[in-house]
NUVOMI-708246 format. One line per 10 residues: number of its first residue (from 1); their letters; for each residue x, z, y of N, C-alpha, C, O, CB. Coordinates in nm, 3 decimals, padded with zeros to 5 digits. Each point is the difference from the previous one (the first is absolute). Glycine has a CB too. Example, Ala and Ser with C-alpha at 12.3 -4.5 7.8 and 13.67 -1.06 7.14 Angstrom:
// NUVOMI-708246
1> AS> 01.319,00.780,-00.569,-00.089,00.000,00.119,00.090,00.000,00.120,00.104,00.066,-00.002,-00.293,00.059,-00.115 | 00.154,-00.197,00.222,00.082,00.006,00.119,-00.077,00.073,00.109,00.051,00.017,00.111,00.067,-00.232,-00.174
This chain:
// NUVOMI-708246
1> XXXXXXXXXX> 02.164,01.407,-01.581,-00.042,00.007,00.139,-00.012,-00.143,00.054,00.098,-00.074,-00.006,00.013,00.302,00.038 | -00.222,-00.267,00.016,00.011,-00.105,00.101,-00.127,-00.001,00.127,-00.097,00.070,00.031,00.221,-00.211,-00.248 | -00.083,00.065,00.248,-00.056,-00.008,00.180,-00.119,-00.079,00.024,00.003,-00.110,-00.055,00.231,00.110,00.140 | -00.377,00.035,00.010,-00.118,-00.094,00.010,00.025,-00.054,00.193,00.079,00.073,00.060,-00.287,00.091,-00.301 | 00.173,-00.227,00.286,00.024,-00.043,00.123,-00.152,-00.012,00.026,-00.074,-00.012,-00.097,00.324,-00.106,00.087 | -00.313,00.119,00.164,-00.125,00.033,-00.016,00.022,-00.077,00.212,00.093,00.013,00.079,-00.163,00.276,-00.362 | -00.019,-00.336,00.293,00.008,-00.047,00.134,-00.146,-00.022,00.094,-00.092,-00.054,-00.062,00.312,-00.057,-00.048 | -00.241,00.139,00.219,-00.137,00.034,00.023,00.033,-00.040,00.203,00.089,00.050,00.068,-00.172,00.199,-00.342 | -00.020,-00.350,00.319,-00.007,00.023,00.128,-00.183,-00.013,00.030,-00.095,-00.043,-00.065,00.386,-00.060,00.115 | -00.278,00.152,00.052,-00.161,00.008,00.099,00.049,00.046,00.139,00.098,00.034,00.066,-00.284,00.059,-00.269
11> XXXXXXXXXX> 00.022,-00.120,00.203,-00.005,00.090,00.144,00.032,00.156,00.013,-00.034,00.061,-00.102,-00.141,-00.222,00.143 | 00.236,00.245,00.064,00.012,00.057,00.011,-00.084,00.152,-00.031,00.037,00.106,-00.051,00.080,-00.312,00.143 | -00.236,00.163,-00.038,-00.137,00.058,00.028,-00.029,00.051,-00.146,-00.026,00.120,-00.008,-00.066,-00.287,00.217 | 00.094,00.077,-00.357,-00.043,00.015,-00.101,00.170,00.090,-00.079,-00.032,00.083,-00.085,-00.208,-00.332,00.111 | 00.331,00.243,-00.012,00.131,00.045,-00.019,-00.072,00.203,00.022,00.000,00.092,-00.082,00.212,-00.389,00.211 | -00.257,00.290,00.004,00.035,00.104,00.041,-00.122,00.056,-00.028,-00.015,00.093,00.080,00.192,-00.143,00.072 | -00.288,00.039,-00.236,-00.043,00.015,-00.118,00.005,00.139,-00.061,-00.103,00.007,-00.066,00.161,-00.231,00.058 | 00.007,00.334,-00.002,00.062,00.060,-00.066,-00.077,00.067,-00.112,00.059,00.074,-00.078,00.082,-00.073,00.265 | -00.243,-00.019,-00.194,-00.062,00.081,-00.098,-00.036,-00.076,-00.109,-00.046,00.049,-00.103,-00.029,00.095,00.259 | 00.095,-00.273,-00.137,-00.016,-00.094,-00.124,00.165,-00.055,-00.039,00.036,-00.086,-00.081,-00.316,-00.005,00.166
21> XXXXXXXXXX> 00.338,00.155,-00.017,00.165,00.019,-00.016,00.064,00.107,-00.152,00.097,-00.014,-00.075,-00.109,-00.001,00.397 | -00.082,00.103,-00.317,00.041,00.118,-00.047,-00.101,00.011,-00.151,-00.098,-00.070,-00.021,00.176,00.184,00.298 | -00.033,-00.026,-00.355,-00.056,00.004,-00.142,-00.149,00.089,00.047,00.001,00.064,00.105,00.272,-00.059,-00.284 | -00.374,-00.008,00.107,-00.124,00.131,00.026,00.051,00.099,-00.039,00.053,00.017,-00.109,-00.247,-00.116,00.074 | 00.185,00.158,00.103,-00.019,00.178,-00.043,-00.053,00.044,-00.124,-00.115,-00.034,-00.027,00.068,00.068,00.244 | 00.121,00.045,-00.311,-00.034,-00.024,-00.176,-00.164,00.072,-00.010,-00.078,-00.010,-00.096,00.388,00.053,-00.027 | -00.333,00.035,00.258,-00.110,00.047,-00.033,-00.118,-00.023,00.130,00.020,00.057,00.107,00.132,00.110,-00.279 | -00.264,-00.245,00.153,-00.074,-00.025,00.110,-00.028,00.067,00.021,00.022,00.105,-00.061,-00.066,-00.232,00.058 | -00.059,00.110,00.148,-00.052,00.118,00.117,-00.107,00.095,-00.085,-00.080,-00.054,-00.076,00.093,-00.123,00.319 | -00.009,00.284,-00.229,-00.114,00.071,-00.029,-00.095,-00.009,00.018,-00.009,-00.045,00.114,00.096,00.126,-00.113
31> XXXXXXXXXX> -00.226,-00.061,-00.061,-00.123,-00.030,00.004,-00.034,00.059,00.154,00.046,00.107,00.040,-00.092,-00.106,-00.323 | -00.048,-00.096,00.371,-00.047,00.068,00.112,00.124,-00.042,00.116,00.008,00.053,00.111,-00.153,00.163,-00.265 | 00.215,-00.295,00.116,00.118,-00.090,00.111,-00.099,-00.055,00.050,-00.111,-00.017,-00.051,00.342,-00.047,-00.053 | -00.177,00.023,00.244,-00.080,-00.074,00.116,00.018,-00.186,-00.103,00.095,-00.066,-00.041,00.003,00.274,00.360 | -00.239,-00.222,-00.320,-00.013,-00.168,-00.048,00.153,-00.081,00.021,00.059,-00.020,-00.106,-00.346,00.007,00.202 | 00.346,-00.028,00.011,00.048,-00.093,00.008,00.143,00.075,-00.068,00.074,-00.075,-00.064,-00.234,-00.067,00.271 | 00.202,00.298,-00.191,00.100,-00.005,-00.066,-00.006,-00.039,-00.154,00.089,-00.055,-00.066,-00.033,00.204,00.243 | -00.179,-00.109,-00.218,-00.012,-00.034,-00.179,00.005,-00.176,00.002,00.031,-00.064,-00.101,-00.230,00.311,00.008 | 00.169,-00.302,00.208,00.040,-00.160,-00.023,00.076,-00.070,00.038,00.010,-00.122,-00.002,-00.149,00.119,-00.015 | 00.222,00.114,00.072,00.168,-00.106,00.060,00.066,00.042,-00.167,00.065,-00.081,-00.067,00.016,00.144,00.440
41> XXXXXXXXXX> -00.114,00.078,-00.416,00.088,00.043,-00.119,-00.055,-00.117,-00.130,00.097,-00.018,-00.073,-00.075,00.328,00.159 | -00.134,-00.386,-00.131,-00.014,-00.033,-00.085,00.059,-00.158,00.045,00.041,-00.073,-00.091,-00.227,00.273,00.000 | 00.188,-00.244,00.216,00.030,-00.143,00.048,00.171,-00.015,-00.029,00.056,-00.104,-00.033,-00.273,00.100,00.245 | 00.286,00.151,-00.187,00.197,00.004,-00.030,-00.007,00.022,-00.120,00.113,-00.030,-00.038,00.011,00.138,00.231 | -00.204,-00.062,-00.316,-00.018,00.023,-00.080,00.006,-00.137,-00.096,00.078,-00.033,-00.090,-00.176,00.245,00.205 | -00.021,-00.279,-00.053,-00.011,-00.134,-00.102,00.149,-00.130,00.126,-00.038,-00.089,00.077,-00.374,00.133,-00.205 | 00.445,-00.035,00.122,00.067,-00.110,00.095,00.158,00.011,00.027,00.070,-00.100,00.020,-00.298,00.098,00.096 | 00.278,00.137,-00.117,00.126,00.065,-00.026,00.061,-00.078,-00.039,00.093,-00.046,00.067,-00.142,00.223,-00.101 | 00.015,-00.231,-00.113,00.062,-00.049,-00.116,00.005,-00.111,00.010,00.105,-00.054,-00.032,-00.155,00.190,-00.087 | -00.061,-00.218,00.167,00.048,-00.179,-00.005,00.022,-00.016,00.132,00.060,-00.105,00.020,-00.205,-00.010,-00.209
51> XXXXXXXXXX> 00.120,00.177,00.291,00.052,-00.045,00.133,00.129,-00.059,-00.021,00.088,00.033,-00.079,-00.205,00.138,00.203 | 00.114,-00.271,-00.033,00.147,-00.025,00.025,00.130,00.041,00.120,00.114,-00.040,00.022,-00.254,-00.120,-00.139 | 00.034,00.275,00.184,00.070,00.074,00.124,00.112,00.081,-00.087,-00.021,00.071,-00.099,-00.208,-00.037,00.288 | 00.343,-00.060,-00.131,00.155,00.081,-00.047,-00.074,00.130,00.018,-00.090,00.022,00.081,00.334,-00.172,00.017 | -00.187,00.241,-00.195,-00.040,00.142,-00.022,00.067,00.113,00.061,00.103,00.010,-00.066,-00.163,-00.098,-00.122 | 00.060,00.147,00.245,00.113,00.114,00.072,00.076,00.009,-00.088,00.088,-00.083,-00.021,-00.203,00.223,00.151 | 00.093,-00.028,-00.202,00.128,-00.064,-00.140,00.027,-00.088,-00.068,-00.089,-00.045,-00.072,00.073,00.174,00.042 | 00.087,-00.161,00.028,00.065,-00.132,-00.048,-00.018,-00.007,-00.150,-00.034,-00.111,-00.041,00.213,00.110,00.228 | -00.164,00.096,-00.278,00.036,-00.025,-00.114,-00.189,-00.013,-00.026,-00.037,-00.054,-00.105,00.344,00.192,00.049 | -00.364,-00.111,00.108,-00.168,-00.039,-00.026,-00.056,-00.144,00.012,-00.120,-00.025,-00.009,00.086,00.246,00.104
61> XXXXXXXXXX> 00.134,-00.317,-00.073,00.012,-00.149,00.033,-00.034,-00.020,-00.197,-00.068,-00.091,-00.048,00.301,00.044,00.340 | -00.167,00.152,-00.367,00.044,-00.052,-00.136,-00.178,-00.035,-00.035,-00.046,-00.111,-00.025,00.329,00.285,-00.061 | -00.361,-00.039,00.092,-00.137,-00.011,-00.035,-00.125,-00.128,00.066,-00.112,-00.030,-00.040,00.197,00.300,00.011 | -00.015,-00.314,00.129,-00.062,-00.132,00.057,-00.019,-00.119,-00.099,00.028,00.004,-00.120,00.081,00.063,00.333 | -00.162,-00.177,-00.143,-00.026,-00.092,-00.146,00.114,-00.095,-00.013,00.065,-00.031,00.100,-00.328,00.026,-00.088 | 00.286,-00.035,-00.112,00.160,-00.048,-00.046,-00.012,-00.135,00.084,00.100,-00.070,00.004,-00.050,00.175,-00.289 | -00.161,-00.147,00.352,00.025,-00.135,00.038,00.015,00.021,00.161,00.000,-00.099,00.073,-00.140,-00.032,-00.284 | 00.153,00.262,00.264,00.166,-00.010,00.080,00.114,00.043,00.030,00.051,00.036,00.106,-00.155,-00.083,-00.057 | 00.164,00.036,-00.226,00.131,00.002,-00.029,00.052,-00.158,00.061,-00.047,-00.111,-00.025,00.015,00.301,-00.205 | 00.113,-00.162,00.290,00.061,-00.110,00.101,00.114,-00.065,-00.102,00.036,-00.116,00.020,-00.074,00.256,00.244
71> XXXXXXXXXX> 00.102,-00.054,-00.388,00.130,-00.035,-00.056,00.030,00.150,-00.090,-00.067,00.101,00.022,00.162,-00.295,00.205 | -00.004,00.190,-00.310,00.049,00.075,-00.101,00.139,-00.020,-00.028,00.048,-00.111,-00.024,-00.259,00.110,-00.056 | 00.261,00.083,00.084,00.170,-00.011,00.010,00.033,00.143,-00.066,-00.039,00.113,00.032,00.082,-00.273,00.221 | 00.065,00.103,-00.385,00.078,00.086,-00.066,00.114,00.094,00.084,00.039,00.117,-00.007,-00.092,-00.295,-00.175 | 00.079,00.079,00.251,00.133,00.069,00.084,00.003,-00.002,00.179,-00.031,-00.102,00.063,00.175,00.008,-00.296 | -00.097,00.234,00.304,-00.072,00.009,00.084,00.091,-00.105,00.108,-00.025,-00.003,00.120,-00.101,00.259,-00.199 | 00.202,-00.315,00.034,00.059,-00.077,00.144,-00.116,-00.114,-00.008,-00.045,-00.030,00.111,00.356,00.068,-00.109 | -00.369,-00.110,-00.119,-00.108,-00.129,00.007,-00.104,00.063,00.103,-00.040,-00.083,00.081,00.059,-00.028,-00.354 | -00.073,00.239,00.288,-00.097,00.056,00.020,00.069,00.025,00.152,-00.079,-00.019,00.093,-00.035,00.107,-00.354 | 00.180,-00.069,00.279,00.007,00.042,00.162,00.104,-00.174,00.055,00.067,00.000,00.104,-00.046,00.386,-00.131
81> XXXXXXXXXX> -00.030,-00.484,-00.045,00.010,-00.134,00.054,-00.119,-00.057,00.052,-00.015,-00.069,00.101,00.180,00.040,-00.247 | -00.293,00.091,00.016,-00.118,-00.039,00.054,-00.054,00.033,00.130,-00.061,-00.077,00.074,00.039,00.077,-00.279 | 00.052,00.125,00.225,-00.032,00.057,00.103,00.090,-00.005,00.155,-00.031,00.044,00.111,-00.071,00.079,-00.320 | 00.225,-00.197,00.164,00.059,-00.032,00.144,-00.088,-00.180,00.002,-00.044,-00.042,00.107,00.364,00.225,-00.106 | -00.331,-00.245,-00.099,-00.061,-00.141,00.037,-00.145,00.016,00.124,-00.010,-00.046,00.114,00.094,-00.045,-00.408 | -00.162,00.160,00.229,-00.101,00.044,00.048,00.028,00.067,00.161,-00.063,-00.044,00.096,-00.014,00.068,-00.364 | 00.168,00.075,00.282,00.041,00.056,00.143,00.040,-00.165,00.074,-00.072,-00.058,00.082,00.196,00.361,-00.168 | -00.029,-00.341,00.046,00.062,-00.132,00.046,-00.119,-00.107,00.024,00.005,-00.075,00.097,00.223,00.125,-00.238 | -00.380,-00.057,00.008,-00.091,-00.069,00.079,-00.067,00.006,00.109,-00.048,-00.078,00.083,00.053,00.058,-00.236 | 00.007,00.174,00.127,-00.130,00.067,00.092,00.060,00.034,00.155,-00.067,00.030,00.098,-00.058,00.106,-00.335
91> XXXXXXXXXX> 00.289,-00.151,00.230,00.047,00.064,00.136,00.008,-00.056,00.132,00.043,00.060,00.098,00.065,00.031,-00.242 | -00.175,-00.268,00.140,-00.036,-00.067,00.170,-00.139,00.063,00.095,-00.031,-00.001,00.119,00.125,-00.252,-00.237 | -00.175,00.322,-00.052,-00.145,00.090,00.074,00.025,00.140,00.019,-00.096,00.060,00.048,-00.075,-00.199,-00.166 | 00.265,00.202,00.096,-00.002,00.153,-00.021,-00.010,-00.006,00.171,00.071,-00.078,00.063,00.095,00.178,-00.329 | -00.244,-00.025,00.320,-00.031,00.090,00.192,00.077,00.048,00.072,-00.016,00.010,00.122,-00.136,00.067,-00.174 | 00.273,-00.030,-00.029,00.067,00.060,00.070,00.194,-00.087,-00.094,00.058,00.004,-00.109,-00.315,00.281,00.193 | 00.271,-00.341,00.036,00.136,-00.064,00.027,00.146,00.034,-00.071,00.084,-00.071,-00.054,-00.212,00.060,00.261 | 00.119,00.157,-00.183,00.109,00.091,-00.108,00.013,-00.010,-00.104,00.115,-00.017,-00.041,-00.135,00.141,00.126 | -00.104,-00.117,-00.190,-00.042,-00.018,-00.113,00.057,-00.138,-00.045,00.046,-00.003,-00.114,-00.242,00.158,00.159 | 00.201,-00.300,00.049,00.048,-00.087,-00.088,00.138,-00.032,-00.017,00.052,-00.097,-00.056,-00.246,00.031,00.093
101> XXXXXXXXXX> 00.254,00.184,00.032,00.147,-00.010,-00.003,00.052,-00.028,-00.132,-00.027,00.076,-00.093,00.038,00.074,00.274 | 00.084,-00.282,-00.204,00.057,00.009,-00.168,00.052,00.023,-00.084,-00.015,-00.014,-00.121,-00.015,-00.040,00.160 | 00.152,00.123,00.074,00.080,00.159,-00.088,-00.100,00.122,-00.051,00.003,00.048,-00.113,00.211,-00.072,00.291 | -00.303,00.065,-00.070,-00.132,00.126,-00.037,-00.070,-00.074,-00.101,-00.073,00.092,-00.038,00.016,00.030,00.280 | 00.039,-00.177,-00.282,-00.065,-00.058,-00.120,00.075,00.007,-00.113,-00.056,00.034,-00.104,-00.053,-00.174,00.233 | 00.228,00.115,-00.127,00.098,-00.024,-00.127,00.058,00.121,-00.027,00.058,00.018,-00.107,00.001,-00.245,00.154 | -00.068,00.308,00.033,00.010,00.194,-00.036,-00.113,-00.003,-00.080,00.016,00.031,-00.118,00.073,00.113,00.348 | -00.248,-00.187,-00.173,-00.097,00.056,-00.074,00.001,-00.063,-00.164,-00.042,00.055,-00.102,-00.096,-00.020,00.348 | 00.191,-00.148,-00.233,-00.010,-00.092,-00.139,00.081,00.120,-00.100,-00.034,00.041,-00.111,00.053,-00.350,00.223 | 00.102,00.347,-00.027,00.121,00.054,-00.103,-00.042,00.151,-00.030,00.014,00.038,-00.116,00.201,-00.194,00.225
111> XXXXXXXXXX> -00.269,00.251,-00.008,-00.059,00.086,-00.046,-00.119,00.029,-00.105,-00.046,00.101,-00.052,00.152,-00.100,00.238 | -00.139,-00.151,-00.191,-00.171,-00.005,-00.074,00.139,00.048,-00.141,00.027,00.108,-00.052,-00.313,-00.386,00.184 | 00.333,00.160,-00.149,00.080,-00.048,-00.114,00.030,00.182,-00.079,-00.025,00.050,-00.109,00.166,-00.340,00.260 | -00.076,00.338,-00.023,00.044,00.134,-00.081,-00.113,00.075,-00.059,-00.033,00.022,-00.117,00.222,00.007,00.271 | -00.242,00.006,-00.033,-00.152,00.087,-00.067,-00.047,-00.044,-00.083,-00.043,00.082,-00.080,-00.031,-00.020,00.231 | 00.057,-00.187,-00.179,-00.082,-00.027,-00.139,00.060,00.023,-00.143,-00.039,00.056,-00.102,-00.060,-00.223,00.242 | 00.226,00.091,-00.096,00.086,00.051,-00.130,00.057,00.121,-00.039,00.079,00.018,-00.093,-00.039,-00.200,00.124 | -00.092,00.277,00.059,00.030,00.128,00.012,-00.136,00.083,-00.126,00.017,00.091,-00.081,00.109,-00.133,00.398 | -00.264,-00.047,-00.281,-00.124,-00.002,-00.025,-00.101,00.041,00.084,-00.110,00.034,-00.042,00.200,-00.022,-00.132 | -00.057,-00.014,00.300,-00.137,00.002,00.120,-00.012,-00.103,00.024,00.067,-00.102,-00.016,-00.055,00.272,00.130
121> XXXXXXXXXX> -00.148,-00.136,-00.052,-00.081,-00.064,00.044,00.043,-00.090,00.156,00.078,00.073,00.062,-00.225,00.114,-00.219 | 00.120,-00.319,00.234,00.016,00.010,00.098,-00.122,-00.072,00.041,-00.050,-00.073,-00.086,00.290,00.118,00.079 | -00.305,-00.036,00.145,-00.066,00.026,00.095,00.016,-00.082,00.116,00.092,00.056,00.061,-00.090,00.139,-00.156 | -00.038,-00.296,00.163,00.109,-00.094,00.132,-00.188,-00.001,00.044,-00.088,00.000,-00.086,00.416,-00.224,-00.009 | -00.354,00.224,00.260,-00.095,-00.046,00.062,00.013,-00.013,00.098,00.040,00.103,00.054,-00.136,-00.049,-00.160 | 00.076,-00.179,00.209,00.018,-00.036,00.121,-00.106,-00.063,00.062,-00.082,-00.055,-00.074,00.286,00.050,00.018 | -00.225,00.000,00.197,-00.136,-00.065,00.103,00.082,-00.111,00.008,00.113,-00.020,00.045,-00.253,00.211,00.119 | 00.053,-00.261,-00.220,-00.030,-00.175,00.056,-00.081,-00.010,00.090,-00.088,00.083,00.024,00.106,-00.178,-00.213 | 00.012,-00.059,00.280,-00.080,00.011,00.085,-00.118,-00.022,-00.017,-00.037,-00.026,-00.114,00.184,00.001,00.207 | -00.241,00.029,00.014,-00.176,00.010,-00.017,-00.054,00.123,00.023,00.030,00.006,00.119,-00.034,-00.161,-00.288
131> XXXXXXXXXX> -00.059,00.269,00.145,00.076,00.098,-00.129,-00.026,00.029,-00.064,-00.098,00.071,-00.020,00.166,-00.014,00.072 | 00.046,-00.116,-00.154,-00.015,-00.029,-00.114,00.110,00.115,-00.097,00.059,00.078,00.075,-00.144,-00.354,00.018 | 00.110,00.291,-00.207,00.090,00.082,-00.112,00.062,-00.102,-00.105,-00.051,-00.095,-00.059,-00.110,00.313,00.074 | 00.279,-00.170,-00.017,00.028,-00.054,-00.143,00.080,00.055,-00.045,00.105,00.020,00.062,-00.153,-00.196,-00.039 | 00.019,00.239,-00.200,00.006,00.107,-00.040,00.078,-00.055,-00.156,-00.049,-00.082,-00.077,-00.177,00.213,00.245 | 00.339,-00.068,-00.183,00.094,-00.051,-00.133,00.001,00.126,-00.091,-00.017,00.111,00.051,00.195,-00.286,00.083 | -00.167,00.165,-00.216,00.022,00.113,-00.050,00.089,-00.054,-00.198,-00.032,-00.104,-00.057,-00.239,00.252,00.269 | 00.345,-00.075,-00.254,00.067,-00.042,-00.137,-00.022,00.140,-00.051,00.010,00.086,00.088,00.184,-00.288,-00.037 | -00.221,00.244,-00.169,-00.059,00.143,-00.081,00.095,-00.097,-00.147,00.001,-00.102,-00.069,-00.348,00.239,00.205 | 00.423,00.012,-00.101,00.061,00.016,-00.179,-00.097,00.083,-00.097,-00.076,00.094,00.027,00.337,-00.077,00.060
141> XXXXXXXXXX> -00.234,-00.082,-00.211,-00.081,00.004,-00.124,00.031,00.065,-00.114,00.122,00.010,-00.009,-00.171,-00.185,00.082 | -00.028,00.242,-00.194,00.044,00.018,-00.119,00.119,00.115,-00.003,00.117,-00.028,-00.028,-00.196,-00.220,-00.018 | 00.039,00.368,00.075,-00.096,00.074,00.108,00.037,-00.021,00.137,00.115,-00.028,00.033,-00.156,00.203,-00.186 | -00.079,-00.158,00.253,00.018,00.034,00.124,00.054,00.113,00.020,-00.026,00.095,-00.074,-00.125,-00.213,00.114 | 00.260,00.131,00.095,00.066,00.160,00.005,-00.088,00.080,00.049,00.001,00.116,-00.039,00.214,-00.169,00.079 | -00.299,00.016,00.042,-00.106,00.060,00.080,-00.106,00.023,-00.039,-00.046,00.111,00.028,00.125,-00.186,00.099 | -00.161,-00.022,-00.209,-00.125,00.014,-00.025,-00.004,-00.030,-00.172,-00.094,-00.069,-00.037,00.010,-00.002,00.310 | 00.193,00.125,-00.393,00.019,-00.034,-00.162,-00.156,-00.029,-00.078,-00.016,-00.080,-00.092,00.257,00.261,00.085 | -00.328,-00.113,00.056,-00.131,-00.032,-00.058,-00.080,-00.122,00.052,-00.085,-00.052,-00.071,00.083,00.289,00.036 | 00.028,-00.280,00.149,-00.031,-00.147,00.028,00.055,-00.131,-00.123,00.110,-00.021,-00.050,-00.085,00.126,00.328
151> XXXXX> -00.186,-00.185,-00.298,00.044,-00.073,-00.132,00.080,-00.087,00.095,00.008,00.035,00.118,-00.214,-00.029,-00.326 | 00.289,-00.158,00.152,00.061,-00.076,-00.004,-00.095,-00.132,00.028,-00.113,00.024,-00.044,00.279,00.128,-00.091 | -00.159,-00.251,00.180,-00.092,-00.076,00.000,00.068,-00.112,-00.059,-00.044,-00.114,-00.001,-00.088,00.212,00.181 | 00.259,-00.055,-00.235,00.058,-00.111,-00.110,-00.101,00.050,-00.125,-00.059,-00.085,-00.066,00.361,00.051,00.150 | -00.321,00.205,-00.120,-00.004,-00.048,-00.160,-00.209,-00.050,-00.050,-00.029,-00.038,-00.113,00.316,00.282,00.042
């Protein structure tokens, strides 16, 4: 088992996105769909996969392209260090004030720690200002608990 770290900010506007968020539907529209649905389905279709928009599910980060794997970690405390560095960079822009509290952060670091080494997945996203997203995410590997038929973008 080990851990991919995956890190992603934008604008808000393109975040919320959702249909280039999500995998296509295994089976396209039926013949005689209104035009533009047969071309939003072939546009999530081809783009799903190398987009670099964080995926609703998380463990679908694995099928993205390996060049934004942020880091790789055998063991899940390296993997949720990475991910408090990153909270700790990112926490003078987060929108809302609560969020950069540095005890609430160091719960989230220590909870990442468990879940992963548990073998889930974890998930962190917060509004920066502008508006803007920034979106963390760490997916355990070799198998996923959630998604086992998702390849690895180690092998």
């Amino acid at each position: 088992m080990h851990h991919h770290a995956y890190l992603w900010t934008g604008p808000k506007t393109r975040f919320d996105d959702e249909a280039l968020r999500r995998p296509p539907h295994p089976d396209p529209p039926p013949a005689g769909s209104r035009p533009e649905l047969i071309e939003r389905y072939r546009l999530v279709a081809a783009e799903f996969r190398t987009s670099d928009l964080p995926p609703l599910e998380t463990a679908y980060w694995l099928i993205k392209p390996r060049s934004l794997v942020r880091g790789t970690w055998e063991e899940a405390k390296e993997a949720a260090a990475w991910l408090g560095e990153r909270l700790a960079e990112y926490a003078p822009r987060f929108a809302a004030e609560h969020d950069r509290d540095t005890a609430r952060l160091a719960r989230l670091v220590n909870s990442a720690a468990e879940q992963l080494h548990a073998g889930g997945d974890v998930s962190y996203g917060r509004y920066l200002e502008r508006p803007s997203y920034l979106a963390l995410a760490v997916v355990t590997c070799s198998p996923n608990r959630t998604a086992p038929e998702l390849p690895c973008p180690r092998a």
